[in-house]
N, C-alpha and C positions, 0 to 999 in steps of 0.2 A: 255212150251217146253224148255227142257234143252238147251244148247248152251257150243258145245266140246270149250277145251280152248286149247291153243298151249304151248308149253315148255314156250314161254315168256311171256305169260298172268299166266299162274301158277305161274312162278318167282316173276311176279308184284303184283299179288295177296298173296303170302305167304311174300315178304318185307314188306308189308304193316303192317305185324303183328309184325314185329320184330324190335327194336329200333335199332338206328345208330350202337351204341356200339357193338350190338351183331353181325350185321351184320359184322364192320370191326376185328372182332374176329374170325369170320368163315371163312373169305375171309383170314387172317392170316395164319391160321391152313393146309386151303388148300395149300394155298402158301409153307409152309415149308415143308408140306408132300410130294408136286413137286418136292422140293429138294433134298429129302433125307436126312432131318435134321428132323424127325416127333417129335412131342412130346410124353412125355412120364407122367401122371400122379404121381407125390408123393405126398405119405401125403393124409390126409383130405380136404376136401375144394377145391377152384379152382385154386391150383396151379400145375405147367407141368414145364417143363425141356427140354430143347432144347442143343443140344450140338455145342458148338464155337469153332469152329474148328480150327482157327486165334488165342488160347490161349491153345492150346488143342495138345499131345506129348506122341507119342507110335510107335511100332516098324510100318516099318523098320527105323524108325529117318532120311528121309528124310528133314522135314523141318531145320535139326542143322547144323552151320555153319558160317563160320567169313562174307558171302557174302550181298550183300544190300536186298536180295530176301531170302533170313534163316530167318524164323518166331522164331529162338530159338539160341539164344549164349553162346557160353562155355566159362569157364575164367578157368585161373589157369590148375590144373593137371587132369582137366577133361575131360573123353574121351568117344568116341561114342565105344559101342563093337555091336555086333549081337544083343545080348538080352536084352542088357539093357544099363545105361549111368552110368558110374560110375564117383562118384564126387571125389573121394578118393582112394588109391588102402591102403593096409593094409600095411602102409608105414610110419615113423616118419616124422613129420613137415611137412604133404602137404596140400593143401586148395585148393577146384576147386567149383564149380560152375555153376548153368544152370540157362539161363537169357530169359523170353516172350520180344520179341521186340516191342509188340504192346500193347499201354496202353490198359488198359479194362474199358470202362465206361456203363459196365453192373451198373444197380441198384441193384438186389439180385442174387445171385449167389451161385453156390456152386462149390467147387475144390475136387476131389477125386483124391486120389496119391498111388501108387502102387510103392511100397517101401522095400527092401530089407537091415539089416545091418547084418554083419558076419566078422569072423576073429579069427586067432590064438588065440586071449590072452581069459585065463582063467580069474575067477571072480574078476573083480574089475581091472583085469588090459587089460582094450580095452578101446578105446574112438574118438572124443569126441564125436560125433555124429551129426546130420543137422537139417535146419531151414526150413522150408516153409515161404517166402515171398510175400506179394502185398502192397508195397513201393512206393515212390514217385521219387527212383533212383536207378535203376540198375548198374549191371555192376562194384560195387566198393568194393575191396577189403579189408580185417577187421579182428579182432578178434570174432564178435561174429559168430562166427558158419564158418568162413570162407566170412562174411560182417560188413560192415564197421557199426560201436558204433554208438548211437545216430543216428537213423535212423527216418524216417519219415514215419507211416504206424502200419502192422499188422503183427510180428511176430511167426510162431509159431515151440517150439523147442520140438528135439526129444531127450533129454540130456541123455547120458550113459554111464556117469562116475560125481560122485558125488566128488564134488571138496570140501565139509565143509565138513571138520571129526569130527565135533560134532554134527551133526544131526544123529539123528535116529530114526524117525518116518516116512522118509521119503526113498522108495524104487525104485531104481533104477533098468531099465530105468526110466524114466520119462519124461511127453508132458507137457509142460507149454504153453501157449500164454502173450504177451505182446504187448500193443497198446501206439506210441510214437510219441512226436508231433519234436521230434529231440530236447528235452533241457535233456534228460535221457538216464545214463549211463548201460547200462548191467552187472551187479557184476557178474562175473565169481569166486568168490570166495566165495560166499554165493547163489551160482547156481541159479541167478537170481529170489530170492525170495523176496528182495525189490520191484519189478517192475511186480509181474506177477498177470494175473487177475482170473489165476485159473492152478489148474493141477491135473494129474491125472497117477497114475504107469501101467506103459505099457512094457510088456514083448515083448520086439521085435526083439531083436539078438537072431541067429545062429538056428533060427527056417527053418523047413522043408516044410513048406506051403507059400503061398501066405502073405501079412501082407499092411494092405491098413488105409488111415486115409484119413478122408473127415471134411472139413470147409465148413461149410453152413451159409453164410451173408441174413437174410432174417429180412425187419422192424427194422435196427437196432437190430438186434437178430441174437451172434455168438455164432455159436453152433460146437463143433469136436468131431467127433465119429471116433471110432475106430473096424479094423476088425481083428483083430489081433488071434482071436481063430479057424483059420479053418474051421470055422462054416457058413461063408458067410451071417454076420448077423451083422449089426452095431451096436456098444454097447457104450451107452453114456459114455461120456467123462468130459469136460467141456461147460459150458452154461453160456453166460455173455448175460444180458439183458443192453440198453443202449449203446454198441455199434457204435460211429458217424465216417465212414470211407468217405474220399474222394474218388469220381472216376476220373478215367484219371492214375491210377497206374499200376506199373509192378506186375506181376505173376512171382515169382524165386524160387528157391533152391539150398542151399550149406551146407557145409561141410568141419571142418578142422580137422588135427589130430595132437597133439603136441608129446609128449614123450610116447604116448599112441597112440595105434591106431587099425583102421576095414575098411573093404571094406565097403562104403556105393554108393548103386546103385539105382537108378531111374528107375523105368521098362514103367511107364506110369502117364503122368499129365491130366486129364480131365475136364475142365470146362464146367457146365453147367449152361445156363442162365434160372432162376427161374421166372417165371410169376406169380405175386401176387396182388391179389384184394385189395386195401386201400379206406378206406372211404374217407370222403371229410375231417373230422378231422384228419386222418393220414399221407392226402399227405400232410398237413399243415405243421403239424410235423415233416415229413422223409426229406424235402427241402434237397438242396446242401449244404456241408460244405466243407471247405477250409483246415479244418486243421486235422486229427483226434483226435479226446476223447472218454471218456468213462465219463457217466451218475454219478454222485457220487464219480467221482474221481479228484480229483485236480490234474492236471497236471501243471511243473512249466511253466510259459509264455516264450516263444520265445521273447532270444534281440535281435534284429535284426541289423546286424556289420554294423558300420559305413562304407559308400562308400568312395573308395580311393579316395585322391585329383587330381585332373588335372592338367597336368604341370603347367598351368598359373597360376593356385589356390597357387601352393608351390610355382612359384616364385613371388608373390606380397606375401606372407605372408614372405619369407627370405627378401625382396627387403624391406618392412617397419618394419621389426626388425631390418634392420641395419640402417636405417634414424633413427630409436628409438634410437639405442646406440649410434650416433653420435649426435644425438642432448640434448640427455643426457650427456653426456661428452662434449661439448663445456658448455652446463649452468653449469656442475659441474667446467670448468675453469672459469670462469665471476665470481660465486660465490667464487673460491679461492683468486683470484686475489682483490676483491672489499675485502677481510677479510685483505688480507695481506696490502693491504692500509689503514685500517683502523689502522690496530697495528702499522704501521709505526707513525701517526698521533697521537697515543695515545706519543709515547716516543719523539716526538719536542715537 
């Protein structure tokens, strides 16, 4: 005789099939879909996409602002408009700024940036163009791109204005990336081509469509695509295998302009956290690092500056320099005085 079962005898009998893992993956899934946060499948494989909303910046830009409770901060000549956040207005010598005030310690992620540059000047003379950041220090002002040299983190720049006049094989705009442990310089003089770990020409001023560029951090695997043809279709970019970034960093973008210049705007930043299966051999390997690198690349080593002295420290090292010099100069009189008795002694 069969025997009806109840909602929670079926429950108990259908867990039983299922290992731990799977269960707190379903319990997950539902969770997020409560929220409003559902996932979204990319790619092959079991990986999904969650949006963070605590890293994450589009209209109407509520969350921007100087206040303890602003998930997102301006610096410089940056300013919120209706439609977008402009870092820059097409103006000589400005530099502005948009700063995540909340570290991210997602493990794989991806950033999609919806992005605008435009401006009076004909070819060759607009510039300089902005950077996407996830750094170890926000908020500080600089030459590269409108942030501060020797930085600590992941770089990546939208350059469009080519500073070496003796290149030519290389077409401007142009997307570089560059990954720094803060002991390297950014040559803005050689458009950071000692330092960069790949790039690729990107037509992105004064266009009439949408123009978007996505960072995708996934196993140590950086990857930037670009949507820049109207087409609504990502088209690879650059791809660096080896990749080691710390978590616990800022999400930023800026923007400066020198004797050259374009309105560069911000319409929307989106991070989304990537769910990725690792073997037992990869979570070996993916571990936490402290510092960023790249696989194959020698980076120079951090000196790390000597700590200042503590008042007592400076006054026992002045307080026994000058016992030193006084006890030095009394033995240099003993010794004059015992010489000059002696030459007296030679002439009786």
């Amino acid at each position: 005789m069969a025997v009806a079962l109840g909602p929670s005898g079926w429950w108990q009998r259908w867990r039983r099939r299922l290992s731990a893992r799977e269960v707190s993956r379903m319990l997950l899934l539902l969770l997020l879909l409560g929220s409003g946060q559902g996932p979204r499948q990319v790619g092959a494989g079991q990986t999904f996409e969650y949006l963070k909303r605590e890293h994450s910046l589009s209209k109407p830009y509520q969350g921007v602002g100087t206040s303890s409770s602003s998930l997102w901060n301006l610096m410089g000549n940056a300013m919120v408009m209706t439609q977008y956040i402009r870092l820059t207005p097409d103006m000589q010598s400005k530099q502005g700024a948009l700063w995540n005030r909340v570290p991210c310690f997602l493990r794989d992620w991806e950033l999609q940036v919806h992005f605008r540059i435009h401006g009076q000047g004909k070819k060759n003379l607009h510039g300089d163009g902005l950077a996407i950041w996830y750094t170890k220090d926000r908020m500080q002002p600089g030459p590269v791109f409108g942030n501060m040299d020797k930085f600590v983190g992941l770089g990546v720049f939208v350059d469009t204005y080519p500073n070496e006049e003796k290149q030519q094989e290389r077409v401007f705009p142009y997307i570089s990336a560059m990954v720094n442990n803060g002991s390297l310089s950014y040559d803005h003089e050689r458009d950071g081509r000692p330092t960069e770990l790949g790039g690729c020409t990107a037509i992105v001023r004064n266009l009439h469509y949408d123009t978007f560029l996505v960072i995708r951090y996934v196993k140590r695997h950086l990857t930037i695509m670009m949507d820049i043809d109207g087409r609504h279709e990502w088209r690879d970019g650059i791809e660096v295998p080896g990749v080691r970034l710390p978590r616990g960093y800022y999400f930023g973008t800026s923007s400066i302009t020198g004797d050259l210049s374009d309105n560069h705007d911000v319409i929307s930043l989106k991070l989304f956290e990537l769910t990725v299966e690792r073997t037992p051999e990869e979570e070996k390997l993916h571990r936490d690092v402290f510092l960023p690198s790249v696989d194959n690349m020698k980076l120079p080593e951090m000196t790390a500056p000597l700590p200042p002295l503590s008042g007592l420290a400076l006054f026992l090292i002045v307080f026994f320099s000058l016992v030193f010099s006084v006890f030095a100069i009394v033995i240099g009189i003993i010794l004059y005085n015992k010489w000059q008795d002696q030459s007296r002694k030679r002439f009786y």
